[in-house]
N, C-alpha and C positions, 0 to 999 in steps of 0.2 A: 504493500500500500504506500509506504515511503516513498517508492522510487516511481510509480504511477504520479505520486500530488508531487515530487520533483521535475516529471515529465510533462503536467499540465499548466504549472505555472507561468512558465518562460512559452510556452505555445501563448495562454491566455495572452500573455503581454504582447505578443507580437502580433497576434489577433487585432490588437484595441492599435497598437500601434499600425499598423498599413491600415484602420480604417479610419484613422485619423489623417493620415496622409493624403489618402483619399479624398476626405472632406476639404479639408483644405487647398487642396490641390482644384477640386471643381469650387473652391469657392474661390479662389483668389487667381484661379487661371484666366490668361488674359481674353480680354474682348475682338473676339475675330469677326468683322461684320466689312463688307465691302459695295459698293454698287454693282448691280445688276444689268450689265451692257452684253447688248443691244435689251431694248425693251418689246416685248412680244415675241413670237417666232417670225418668221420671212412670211409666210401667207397673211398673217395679219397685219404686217405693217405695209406689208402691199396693198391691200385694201385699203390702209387709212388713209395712203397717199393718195389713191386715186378717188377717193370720197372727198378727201378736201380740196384735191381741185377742181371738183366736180362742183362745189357748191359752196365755195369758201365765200363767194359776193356774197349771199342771204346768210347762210348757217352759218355756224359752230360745231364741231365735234369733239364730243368728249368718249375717250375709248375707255372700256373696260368699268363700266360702273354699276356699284353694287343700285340691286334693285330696291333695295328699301330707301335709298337717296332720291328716288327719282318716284315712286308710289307710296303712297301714304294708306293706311288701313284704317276703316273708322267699322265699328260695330264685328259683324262677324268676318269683314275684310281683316282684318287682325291676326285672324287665327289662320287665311289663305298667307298672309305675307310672310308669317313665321316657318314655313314650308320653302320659302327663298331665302330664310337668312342670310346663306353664305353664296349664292346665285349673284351672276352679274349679266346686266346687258352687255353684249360685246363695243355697240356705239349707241349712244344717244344723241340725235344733234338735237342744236335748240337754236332758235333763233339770233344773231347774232347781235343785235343790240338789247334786247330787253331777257335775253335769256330764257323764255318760256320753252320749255320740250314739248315738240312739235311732232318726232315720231322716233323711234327706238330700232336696233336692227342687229338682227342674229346670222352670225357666218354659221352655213351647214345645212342649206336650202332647206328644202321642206319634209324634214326628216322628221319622223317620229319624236325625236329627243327635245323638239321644239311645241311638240305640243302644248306642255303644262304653260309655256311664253305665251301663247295664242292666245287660250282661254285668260290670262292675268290678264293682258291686255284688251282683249275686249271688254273684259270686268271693267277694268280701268279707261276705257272709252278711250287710248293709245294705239298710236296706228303702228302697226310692226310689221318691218318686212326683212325679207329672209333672203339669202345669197349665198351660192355657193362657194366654195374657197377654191378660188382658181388665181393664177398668177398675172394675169391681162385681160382686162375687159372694156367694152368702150364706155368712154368714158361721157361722152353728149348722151348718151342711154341713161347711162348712170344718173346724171345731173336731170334730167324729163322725168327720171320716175320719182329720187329725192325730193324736189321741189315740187311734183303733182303731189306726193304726197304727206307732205308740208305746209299744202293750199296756198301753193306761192305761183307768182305768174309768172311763168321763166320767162316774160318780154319785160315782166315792169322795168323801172328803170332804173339805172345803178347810181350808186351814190358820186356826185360830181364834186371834184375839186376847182376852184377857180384858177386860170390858169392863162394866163400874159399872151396874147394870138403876137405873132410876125407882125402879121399884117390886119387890120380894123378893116372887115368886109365892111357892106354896107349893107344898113339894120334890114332892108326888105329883102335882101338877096342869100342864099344858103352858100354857106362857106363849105371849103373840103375839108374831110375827116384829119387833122392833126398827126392823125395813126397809120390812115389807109387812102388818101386824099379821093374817098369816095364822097358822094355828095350827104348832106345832113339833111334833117328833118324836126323841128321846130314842137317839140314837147313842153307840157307842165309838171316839174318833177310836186310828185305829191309826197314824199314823204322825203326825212331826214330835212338835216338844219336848213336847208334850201328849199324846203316847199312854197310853193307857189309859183317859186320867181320860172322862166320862161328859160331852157335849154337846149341844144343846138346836139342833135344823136345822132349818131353814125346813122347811114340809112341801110349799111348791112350789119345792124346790129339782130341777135347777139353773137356774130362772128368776128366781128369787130365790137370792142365798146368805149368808143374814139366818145367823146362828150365835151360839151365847152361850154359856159354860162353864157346867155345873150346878154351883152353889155349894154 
C-alpha cells in the first residue's frame, strides 16, 4: 500500500500540473484573428459587379444581409422570423437616396431550397427574384428586370450635374450631346435637387446619358 500512495502522488501532481498549463496556456495564448480576402467566393462577386452596374443610377446594393435586418415580425410573424435567424438575403437593393428596400434577391434560381424565401416574402409583400449563378450575363436584361421590379422607369431621368457648355447654343435650338454629339431633347427633370428646372437629354438616351441644365 506504501508504495501504491508513493506511486499516486507524484502522478496526482502532474495531473493538476499539465492541466494547469493547459489552462493557462488557452487562457493567455495569443489572439490570432486576420481579414478575410477576397470577400465572397468568385460567383458571387461576379454577380455583385454586374448588378451594380446594372443599376447603380436608381439602386443601392447591399450583399449578404441577415433577414431579420431587413423584415420585421409583428404578432405571429414572430414566431415565422425566428425560423431565419441565422438566414441571409444574398442582395437587397434599396433605393439609392432614401434607402427604402425595394426588392430582395436569391443566387440559385428557382430551386427548391428557395422556397421557404418565396413564401416570407410574399408574407412580407417583398418582391424576390431569383438567378442563377453563372459567370456572365447580360447585363441591359439585368438592369429591365431590376428596375421593373423596383417600379422604377428605366427612361426617367438621371440625376444632372450643372456643367460649363464650350459653346452657349441658342435657348430655342437643341444642342449636341457633350458625350455623343447626338442631338438632345428638352425635359422637366422631376425629381432630385433640380426638379422642375428644364434639361437638355441625350436623344439616344439610355444608351447614352449625355444631360446639360438649360441655362
Amino acid at each position: 500500500m506504501t508504495l501504491d500512495h508513493s506511486l499516486m502522488l507524484p502522478a496526482a501532481i502532474g495531473t493538476i500540473a499539465l492541466a494547469l498549463i493547459i489552462f493557462l496556456w488557452l487562457r493567455f495564448r495569443p489572439t490570432q484573428l486576420e481579414c478575410k480576402e477576397p470577400l465572397f467566393n468568385p460567383e458571387f462577386r461576379a454577380f455583385l459587379g454586374q448588378l451594380d452596374i446594372a443599376v447603380r443610377s436608381h439602386l443601392i446594393i447591399f450583399p449578404a444581409m441577415p433577414v431579420k435586418s431587413v423584415i420585421l415580425g409583428k404578432g405571429g410573424g414572430k414566431a415565422l422570423l425566428r425560423k431565419f435567424k441565422n438566414e441571409s438575403f444574398d442582395f437587397v437593393v434599396c433605393h439609392r437616396r432614401d434607402m427604402d428596400v425595394l426588392c430582395v434577391i436569391k443566387l440559385g434560381g428557382s430551386s427548391t431550397s428557395n422556397e421557404k424565401y418565396r413564401k416570407l416574402c410574399q408574407s412580407a409583400g417583398l418582391t424576390l427574384l431569383e438567378y442563377d449563378i453563372k459567370p456572365y450575363r447580360d447585363v441591359p436584361s439585368l438592369r429591365k428586370e431590376v428596375l421593373g421590379a423596383c417600379g422604377i422607369d428605366e427612361f426617367e431621368l438621371p440625376e444632372v450635374q450643372p456643367q460649363e457648355p464650350e459653346q452657349e447654343p441658342d435657348a430655342d435650338s437643341s444642342p449636341d450631346c457633350p458625350k455623343c454629339q447626338s442631338s438632345m431633347v428638352l425635359k422637366t427633370i422631376n425629381k432630385g435637387s433640380h426638379a422642375g428646372e428644364d434639361c437638355w437629354v441625350c436623344s439616344q438616351y439610355p444608351d447614352c446619358k449625355g444631360a446639360r441644365l438649360k441655362k
